[in-house]
C-alpha positions in Angstrom: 116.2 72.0 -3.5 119.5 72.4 -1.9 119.4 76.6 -3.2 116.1 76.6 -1.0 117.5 75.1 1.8 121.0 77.4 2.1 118.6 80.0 1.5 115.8 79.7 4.2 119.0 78.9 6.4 120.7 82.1 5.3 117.2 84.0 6.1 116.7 82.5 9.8 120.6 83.4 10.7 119.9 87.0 9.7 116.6 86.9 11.8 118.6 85.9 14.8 120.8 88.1 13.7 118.6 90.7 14.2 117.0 89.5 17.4 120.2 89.4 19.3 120.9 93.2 17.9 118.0 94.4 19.4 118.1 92.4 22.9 122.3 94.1 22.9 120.7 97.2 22.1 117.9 97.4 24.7 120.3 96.2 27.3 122.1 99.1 26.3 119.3 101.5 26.5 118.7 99.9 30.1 122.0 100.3 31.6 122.6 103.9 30.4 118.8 104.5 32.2 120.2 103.0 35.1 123.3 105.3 35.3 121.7 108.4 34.5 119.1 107.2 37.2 122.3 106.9 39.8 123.8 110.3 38.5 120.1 111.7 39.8 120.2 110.4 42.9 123.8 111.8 43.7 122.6 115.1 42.5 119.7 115.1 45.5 117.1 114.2 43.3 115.0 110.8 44.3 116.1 108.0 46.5 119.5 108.0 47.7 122.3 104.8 46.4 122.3 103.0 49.8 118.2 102.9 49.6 118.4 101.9 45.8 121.0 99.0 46.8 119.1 97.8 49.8 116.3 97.6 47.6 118.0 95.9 44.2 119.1 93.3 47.6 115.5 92.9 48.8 114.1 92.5 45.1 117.0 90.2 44.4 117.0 87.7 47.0 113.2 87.4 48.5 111.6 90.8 47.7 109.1 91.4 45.0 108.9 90.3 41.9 109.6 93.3 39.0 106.0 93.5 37.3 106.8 96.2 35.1 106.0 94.3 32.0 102.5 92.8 33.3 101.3 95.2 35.7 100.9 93.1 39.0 103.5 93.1 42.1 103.9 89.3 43.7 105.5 88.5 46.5 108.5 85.6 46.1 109.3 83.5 49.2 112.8 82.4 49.1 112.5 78.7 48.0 111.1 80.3 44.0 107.2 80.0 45.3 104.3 82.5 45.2 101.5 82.8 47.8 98.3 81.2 47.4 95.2 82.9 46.5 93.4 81.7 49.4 95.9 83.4 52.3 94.9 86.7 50.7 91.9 88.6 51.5 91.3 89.3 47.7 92.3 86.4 46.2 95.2 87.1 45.0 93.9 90.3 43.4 94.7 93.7 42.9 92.1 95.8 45.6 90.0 97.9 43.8 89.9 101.7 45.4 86.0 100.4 47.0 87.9 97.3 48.5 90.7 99.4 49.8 88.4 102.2 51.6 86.5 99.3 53.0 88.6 98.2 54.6 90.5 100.7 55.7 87.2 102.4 57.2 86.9 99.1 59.0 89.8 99.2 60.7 89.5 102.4 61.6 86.6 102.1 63.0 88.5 99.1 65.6 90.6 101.6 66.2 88.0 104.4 67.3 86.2 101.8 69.5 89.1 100.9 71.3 90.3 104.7 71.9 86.8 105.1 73.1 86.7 102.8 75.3 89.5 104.0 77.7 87.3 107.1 77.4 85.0 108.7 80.1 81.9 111.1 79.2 83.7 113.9 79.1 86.3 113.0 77.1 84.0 111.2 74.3 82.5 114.2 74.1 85.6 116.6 73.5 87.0 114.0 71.3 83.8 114.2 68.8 83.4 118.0 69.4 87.3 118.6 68.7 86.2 116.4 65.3 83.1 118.0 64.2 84.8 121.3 64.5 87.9 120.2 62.5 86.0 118.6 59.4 83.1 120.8 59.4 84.3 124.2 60.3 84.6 126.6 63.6 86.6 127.8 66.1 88.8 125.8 68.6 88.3 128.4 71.2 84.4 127.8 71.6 85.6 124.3 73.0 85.5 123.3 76.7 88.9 122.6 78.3 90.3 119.1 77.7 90.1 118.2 81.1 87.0 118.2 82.9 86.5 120.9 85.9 86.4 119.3 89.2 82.7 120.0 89.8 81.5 117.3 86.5 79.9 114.3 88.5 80.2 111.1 86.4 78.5 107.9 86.3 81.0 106.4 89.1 80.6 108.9 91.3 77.1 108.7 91.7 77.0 104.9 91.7 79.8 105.3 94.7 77.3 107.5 96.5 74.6 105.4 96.5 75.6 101.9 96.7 76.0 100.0 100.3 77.9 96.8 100.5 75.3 95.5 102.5 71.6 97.9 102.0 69.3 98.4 104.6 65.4 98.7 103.4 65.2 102.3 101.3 68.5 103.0 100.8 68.6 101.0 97.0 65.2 101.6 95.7 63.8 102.8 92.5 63.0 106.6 93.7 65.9 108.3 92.1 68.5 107.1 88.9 71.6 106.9 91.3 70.0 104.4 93.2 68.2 102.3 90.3 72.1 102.2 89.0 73.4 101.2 92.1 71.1 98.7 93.1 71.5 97.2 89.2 74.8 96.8 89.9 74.3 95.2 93.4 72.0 92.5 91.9 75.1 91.6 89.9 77.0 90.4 92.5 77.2 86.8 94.2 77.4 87.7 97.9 78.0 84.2 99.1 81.8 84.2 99.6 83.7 87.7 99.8 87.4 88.8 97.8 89.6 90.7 100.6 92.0 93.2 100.0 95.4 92.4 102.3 98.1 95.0 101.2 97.5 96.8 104.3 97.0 94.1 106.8 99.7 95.6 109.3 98.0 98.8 109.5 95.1 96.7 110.7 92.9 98.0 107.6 91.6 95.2 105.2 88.5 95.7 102.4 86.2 93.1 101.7 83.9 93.3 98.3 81.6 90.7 96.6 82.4 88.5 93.7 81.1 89.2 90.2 80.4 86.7 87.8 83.5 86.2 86.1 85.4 85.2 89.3 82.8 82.8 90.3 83.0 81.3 87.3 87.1 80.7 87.8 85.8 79.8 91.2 88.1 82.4 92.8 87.1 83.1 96.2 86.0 79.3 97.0 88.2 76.9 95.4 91.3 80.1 94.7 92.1 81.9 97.9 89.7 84.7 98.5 92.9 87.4 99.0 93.0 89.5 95.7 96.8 88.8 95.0 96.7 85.3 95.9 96.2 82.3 93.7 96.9 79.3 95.9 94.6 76.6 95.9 95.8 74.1 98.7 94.5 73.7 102.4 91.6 76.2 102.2 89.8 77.3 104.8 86.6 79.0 105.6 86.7 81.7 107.7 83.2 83.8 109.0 84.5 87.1 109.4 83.2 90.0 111.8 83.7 92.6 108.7 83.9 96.2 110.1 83.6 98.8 108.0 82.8 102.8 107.4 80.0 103.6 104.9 78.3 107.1 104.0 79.9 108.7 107.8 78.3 105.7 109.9 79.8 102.7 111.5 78.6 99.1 110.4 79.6 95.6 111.1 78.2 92.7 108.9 79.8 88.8 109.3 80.7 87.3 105.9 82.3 84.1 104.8 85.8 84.2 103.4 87.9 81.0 102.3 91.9 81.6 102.5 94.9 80.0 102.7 96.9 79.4 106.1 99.3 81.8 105.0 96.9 84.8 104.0 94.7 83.8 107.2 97.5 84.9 109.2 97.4 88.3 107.5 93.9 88.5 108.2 94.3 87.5 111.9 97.2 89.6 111.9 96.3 92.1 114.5 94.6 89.4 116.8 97.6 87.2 116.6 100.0 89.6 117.9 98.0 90.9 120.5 97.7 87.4 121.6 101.3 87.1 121.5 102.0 90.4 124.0 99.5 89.2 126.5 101.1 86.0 126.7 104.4 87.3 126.8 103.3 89.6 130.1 102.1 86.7 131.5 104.8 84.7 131.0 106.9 87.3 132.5 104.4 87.5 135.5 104.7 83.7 136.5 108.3 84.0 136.3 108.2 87.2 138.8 105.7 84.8 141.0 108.4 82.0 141.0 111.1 84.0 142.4 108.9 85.8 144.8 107.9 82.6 146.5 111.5 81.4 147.1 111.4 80.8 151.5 113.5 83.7 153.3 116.6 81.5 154.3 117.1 80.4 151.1 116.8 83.8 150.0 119.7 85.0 152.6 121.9 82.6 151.4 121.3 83.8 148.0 122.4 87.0 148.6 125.2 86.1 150.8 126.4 83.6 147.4 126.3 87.3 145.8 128.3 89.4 147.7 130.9 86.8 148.0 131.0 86.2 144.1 130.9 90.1 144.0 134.3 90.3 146.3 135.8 88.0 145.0 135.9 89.8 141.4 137.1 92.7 143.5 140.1 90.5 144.6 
């Protein structure tokens, strides 16, 4: 029993004997990969040391994981712990090449609407054109130029033609497209309280516009000062407003209601107020004049004989 024993014994030394060859010799075969890899790199050939160090660093410390040996790539926080499956759009899965294109076709899509959107007419249309003739064949030279020539009448313009702040019978009807569009967009407005434009309040030049529906709903214009740049919301006042304005050649005056603070109601009374003050001023000066005028004549002897003697005796 004791020849079996020494001899099983003898066997499992010689296995892990064996064992520990092999591990020495495949670190061997490792490190001499590694060093002809590095001898590469220095010959111009793949990425250069500094990358391959900053990225034995990264790997290292809180990179990814080596997954050489079972095929996957994991990402290692730097307290030892993987993600969970449920942060990840695929479970913690490898995409498959349909998943991928999904969702890269999906984003790229977001990204077409949004370029689109800062888009007019004219430019969707070069855009797609400039497309159509890359992928599918032609010549760039049949396209129009990228900028539209000045006689191309957009959407805008014809909406600026035809609306009127405040429309007299006929002028928004249904007869034509540019006024169906305008009056569409006129029966979107909440004409109750007006926003005023105050930039130019010294020149004496001030727009007024209706609210849409967003800014009623932050109540700007009734409880927020009505003044475009202005978001103050103490001591309000409502102001009705003789509004006079120039629209399609013609002169037109229309009173609307306006609710401001003290500080932008002196920029909309900005004109009147210092008109006010000049007259006042000239009347000022004319009571004064009045005053001296109706000092008595020997009074007014002595005052000029009080002169003359102050005057010689400077002289002196």
């Amino acid at each position: 029993r004791s020849g079996a024993k020494g001899e099983r014994r003898r066997r499992r030394l010689e296995e892990q004997g064996e064992d520990r060859g092999r591990d020495q010799r495949s670190t061997e075969e490792w490190s001499e990969r590694r060093g002809l890899r590095e001898k590469a790199t220095t010959d111009g050939h793949g990425p250069k040391p500094a990358q391959m160090n900053f990225l034995r660093h990264f790997q290292a410390r809180d990179g990814y994981e080596s997954g050489a040996d079972t095929g996957k790539r994991q990402r290692i926080f730097p307290d030892g712990s993987a993600p969970s499956s449920s942060s990840s759009k695929f479970a913690g899965k490898r995409p498959t090449n349909k998943d991928f294109m999904a969702s890269q076709k999906q984003a790229l899509k977001g990204m077409a609407n949004v370029t689109f959107a800062g888009m007019n007419a004219y430019e969707r249309h070069h855009q797609l054109m400039e497309d159509y003739i890359k992928y599918y064949g032609g010549k760039m030279e049949d396209l129009l130029p990228q900028k539209p020539p000045e006689d191309v009448v957009t959407d805008f313009d014809m909406l600026q033609d035809a609306y009127r702040f405040i429309p007299e019978p006929g002028e928004m009807d249904d007869s034509t497209y540019e006024k169906r569009m305008a009056k569409k967009y006129y029966d979107k407005l909440y004409k109750e309280y007006c926003v005023a434009y105050l930039m130019r309040y010294k020149e004496g030049k001030i727009g007024m516009r209706w609210r849409t529906e967003k800014e009623v709903i932050q109540g700007k214009g009734q409880f927020i000062c009505g003044s475009k740049t202005c978001d103050n919301t103490k001591e309000l006042k409502s102001y009705e407003v003789n509004f006079a304005y120039k629209e399609n050649g013609s002169k037109k005056q229309a009173l609307v209601k306006l609710r401001v603070c003290p500080e932008c109601a002196y920029k909309l009374n900005y004109k009147k107020i210092k008109k006010l003050k000049k007259k006042l001023a000239k009347e000022e000066a004319k009571l004064n004049a009045d005053a001296e005028n109706e000092i008595p004549t020997p009074s007014r002897k002595k005052h000029k004989k009080e002169k003359k003697k102050a005057k010689k005796r400077k002289r002196e």
